[in-house]
C-alpha positions in Angstrom: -114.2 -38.7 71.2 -111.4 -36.4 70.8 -111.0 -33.1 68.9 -108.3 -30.4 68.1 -108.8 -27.0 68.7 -107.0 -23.9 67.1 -104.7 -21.9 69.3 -106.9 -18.4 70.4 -107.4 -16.2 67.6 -105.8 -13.0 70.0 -107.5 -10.7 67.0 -111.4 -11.8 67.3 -111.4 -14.1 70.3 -113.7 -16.5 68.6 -113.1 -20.0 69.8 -113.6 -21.7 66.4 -113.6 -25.1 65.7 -115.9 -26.5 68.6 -117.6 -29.1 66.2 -121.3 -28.9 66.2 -123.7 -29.9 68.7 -120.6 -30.0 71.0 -121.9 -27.9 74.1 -118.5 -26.9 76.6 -119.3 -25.2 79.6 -117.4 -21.6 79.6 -114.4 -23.3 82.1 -113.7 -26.1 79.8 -113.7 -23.2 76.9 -110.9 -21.1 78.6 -109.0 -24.5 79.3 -109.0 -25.6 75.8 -107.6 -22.0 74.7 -105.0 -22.1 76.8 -104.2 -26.0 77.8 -101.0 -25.8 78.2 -100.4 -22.1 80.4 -102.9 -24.3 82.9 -101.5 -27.6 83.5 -103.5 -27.7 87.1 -107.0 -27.2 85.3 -105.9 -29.7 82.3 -104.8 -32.4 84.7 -106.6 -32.6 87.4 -110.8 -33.3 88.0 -113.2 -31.5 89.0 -115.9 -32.1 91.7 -119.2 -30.7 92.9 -119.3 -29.2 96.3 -122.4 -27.4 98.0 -121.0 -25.3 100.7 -118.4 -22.4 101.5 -116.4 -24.4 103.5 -115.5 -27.9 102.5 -114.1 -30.8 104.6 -113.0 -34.1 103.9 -111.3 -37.2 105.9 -108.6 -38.5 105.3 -107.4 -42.2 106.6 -104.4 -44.3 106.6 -103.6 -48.0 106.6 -101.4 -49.5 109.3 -98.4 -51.0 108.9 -98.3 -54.8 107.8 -98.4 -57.1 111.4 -95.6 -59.2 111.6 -96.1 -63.2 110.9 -96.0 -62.7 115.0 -98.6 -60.7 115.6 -100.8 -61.4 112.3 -101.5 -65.1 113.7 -105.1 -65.4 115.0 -106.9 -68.0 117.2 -110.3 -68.7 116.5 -111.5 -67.9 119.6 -110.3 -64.8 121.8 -110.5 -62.0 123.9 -111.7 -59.0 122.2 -108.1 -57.0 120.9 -108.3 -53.4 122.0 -109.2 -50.9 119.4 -106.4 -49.6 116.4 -105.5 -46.6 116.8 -107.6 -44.0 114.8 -105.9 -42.8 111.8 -108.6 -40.4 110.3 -108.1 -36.5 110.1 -110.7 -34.1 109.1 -109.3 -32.0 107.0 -111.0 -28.4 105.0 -110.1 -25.7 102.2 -112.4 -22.7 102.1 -114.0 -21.5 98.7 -112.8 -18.3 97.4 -114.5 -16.2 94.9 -112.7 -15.4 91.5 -114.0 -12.2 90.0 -113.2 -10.6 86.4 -114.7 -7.7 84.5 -114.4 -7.3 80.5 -115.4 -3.6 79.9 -115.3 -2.0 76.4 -116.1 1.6 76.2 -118.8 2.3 73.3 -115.9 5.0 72.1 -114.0 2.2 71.6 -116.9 0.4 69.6 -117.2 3.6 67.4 -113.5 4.3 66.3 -113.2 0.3 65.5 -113.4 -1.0 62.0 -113.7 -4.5 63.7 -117.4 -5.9 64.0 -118.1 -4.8 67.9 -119.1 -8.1 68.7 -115.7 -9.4 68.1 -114.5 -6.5 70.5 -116.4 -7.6 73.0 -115.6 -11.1 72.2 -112.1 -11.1 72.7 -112.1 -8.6 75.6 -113.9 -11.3 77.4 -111.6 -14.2 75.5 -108.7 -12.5 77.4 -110.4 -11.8 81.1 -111.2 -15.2 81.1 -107.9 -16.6 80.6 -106.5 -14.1 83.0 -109.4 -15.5 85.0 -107.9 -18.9 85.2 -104.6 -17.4 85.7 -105.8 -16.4 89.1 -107.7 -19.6 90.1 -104.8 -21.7 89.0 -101.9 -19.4 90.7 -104.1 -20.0 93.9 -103.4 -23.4 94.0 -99.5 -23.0 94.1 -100.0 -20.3 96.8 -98.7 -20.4 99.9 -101.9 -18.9 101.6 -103.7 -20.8 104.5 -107.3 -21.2 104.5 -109.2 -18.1 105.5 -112.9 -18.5 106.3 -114.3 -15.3 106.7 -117.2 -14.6 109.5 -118.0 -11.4 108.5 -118.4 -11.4 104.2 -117.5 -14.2 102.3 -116.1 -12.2 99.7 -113.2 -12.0 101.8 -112.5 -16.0 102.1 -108.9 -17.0 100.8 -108.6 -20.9 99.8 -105.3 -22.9 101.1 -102.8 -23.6 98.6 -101.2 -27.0 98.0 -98.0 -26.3 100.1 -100.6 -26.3 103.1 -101.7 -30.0 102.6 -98.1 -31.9 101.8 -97.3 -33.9 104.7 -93.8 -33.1 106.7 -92.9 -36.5 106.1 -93.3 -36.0 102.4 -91.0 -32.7 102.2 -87.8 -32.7 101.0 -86.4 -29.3 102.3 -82.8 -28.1 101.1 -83.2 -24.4 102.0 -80.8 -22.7 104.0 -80.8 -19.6 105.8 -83.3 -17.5 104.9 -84.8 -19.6 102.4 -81.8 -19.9 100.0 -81.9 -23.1 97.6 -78.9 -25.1 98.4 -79.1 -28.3 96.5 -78.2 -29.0 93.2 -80.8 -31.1 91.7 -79.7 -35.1 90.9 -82.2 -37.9 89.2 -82.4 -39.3 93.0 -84.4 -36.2 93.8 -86.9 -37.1 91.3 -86.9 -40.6 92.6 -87.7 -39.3 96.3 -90.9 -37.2 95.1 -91.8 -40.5 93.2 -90.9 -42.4 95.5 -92.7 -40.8 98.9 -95.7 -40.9 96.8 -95.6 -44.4 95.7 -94.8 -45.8 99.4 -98.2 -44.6 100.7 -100.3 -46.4 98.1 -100.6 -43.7 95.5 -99.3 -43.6 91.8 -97.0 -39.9 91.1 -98.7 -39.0 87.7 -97.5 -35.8 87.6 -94.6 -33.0 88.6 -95.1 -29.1 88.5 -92.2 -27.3 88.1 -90.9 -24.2 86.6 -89.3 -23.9 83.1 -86.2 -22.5 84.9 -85.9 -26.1 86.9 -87.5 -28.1 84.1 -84.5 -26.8 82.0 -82.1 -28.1 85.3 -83.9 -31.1 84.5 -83.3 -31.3 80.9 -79.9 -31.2 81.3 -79.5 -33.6 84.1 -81.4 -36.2 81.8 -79.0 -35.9 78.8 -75.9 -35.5 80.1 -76.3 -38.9 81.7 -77.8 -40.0 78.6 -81.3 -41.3 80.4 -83.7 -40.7 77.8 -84.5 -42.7 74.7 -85.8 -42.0 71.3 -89.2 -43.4 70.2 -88.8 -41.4 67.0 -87.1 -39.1 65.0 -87.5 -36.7 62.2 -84.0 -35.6 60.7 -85.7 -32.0 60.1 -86.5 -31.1 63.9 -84.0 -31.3 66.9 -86.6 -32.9 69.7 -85.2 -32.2 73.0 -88.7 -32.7 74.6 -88.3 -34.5 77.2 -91.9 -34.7 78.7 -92.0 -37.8 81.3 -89.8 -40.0 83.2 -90.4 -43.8 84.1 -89.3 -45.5 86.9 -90.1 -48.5 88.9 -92.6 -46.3 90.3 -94.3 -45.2 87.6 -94.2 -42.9 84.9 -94.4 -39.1 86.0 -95.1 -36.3 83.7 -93.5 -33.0 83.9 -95.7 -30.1 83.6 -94.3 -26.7 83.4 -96.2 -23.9 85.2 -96.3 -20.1 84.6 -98.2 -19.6 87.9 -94.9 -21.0 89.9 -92.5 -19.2 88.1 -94.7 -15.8 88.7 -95.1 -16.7 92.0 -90.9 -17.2 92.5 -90.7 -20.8 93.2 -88.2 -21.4 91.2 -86.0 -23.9 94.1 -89.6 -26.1 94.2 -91.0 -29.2 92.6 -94.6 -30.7 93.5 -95.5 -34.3 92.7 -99.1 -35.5 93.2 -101.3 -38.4 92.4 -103.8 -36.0 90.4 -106.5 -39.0 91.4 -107.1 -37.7 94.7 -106.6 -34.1 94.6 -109.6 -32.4 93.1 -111.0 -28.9 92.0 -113.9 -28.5 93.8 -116.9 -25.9 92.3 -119.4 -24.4 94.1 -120.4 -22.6 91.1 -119.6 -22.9 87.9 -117.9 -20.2 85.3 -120.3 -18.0 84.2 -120.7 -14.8 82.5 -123.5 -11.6 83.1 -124.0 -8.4 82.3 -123.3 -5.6 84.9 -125.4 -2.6 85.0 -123.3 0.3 84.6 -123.4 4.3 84.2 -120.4 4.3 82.7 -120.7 4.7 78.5 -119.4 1.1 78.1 -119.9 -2.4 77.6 -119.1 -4.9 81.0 -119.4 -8.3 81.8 -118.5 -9.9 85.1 -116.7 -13.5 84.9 -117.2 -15.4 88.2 -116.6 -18.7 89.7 -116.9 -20.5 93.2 -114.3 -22.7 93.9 -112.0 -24.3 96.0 -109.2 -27.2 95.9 -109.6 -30.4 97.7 -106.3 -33.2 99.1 -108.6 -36.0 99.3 -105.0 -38.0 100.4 -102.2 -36.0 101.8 -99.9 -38.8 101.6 -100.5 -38.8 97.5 -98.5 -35.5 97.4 -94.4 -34.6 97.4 -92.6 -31.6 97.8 -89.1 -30.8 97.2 -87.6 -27.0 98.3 -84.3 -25.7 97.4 -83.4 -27.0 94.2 -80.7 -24.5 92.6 -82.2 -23.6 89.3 
């Protein structure tokens, strides 16, 4: 069953319209406020995890035997062993803290009830709260497990787990974007995807290159109408389908804050999963200062389940 939610009320941070009976837990709250400045949260699953540090294998097929080599005889010497294709692979999970403090001055002087201060105080952390966790996942960082506090453990971002193979890199010297982007650079992030078994649902992007993209689409005339409403101008243009598959664009905030304008991920979302240790939660903190504060914290980490079901492209002049 589906429902529509209002946009965030930014003056009392109540998130009306949750029908009744309906219990979300507080992550799924945040998400539904601000679905679209978190494509990574609205696209992809979650999973349950039960340690700091969490591995995974991965595996691959062989290549298809030749009509050669595929024949069998019923009766033969043992073949020697494949060779092994599994890799262990691990992300760390990194702790995501936020505090919501209201001074009681603050509760005084306001003509607004002080539980809708409070409310939307916490309504904001919370989506700057997912800001974090989801700008983590387009970081650069390498996995940190830290020895001493675990407070101090860093999770890997997704540039860490794309396979050379699937990298498209048109930098040049000292990381300046060289390439002008073309529809056959869509079709080799589709396409490196969809050679090793998996399906490219989805593309992250910035609105800087998602606008490169735009452009590229309608000056070759590419896209098609399915509707049209002679009041609105639509120049949405949301997916792309190709002999392998249809790909949605999604464009992220967190990549343009974090520079990558020149970059473009693709992903099977099937096998890359958020993993939780803990979920969101909320609690009071004791406190001698004259104010109101709640902590917002979550354990978490992100998981490639299949390497090969991810695509990068670098360099893209936006």
């Amino acid at each position: 069953m589906a429902f529509t939610y209002p946009p965030f009320n930014k003056n009392s941070g109540y998130l009306a319209g949750i029908p009744m009976g309906v219990e979300l837990d507080f992550l799924d709250k945040i998400i539904l406020v601000g679905a679209k400045d978190f494509p990574v949260f609205r696209t992809l699953p979650r999973t349950s995890i039960n340690s700091i540090k969490a591995v995974w294998l991965t595996d691959q097929m062989r290549k298809p035997r030749d009509a050669t080599n595929s024949a069998k005889k019923y009766v033969e010497d043992i073949q020697p062993p494949e060779p092994n294709l599994k890799q262990e692979n691990e992300n760390v999970v990194q702790i995501f803290l936020d505090e919501a403090s209201v001074p009681n001055i603050t509760k005084s002087l306001s003509t607004v009830d002080n539980q809708q201060i409070i409310e939307s105080e916490i309504a904001k952390k919370a989506i700057e709260h997912v800001a974090d966790m989801e700008a983590a996942f387009f970081s650069d960082t390498i996995p940190f497990l830290s020895t001493q506090d675990i407070d101090s453990n860093i999770l890997g971002g997704v540039w860490n787990f794309v396979p050379a193979a699937n990298e498209f890199d048109h930098r040049g010297a000292l990381g300046v974007p060289t390439k002008t982007l073309t529809v056959d650079d869509i079709f080799d992030l589709q396409q490196a995807v969809w050679e090793k078994g998996g399906d490219p649902t989805n593309i992250y992007l910035t609105a800087k290159l998602k606008r490169q993209v735009n452009t590229l689409i309608e000056a070759k005339k590419l896209y098609k109408v399915n509707g049209s409403d002679e009041k609105k101008i639509n120049m949405m243009i949301d997916s792309i389908e190709t002999d392998f598959g249809t790909t949605n664009f999604n464009i992220s905030r967190s990549m343009s804050e974090l520079g990558q304008y020149d970059r473009m991920l693709c992903m099977d979302d099937e096998y890359v999963h958020i993993g939780v240790l803990d979920d969101t939660h909320t609690e009071d903190v004791p406190t001698s200062k004259t104010a109101v504060v709640k902590r917002i914290t979550t354990h978490l980490t992100y998981l490639f389940k299949n390497g090969s079901a991810i695509s990068a492209g670098y360099g893209f002049i936006s």
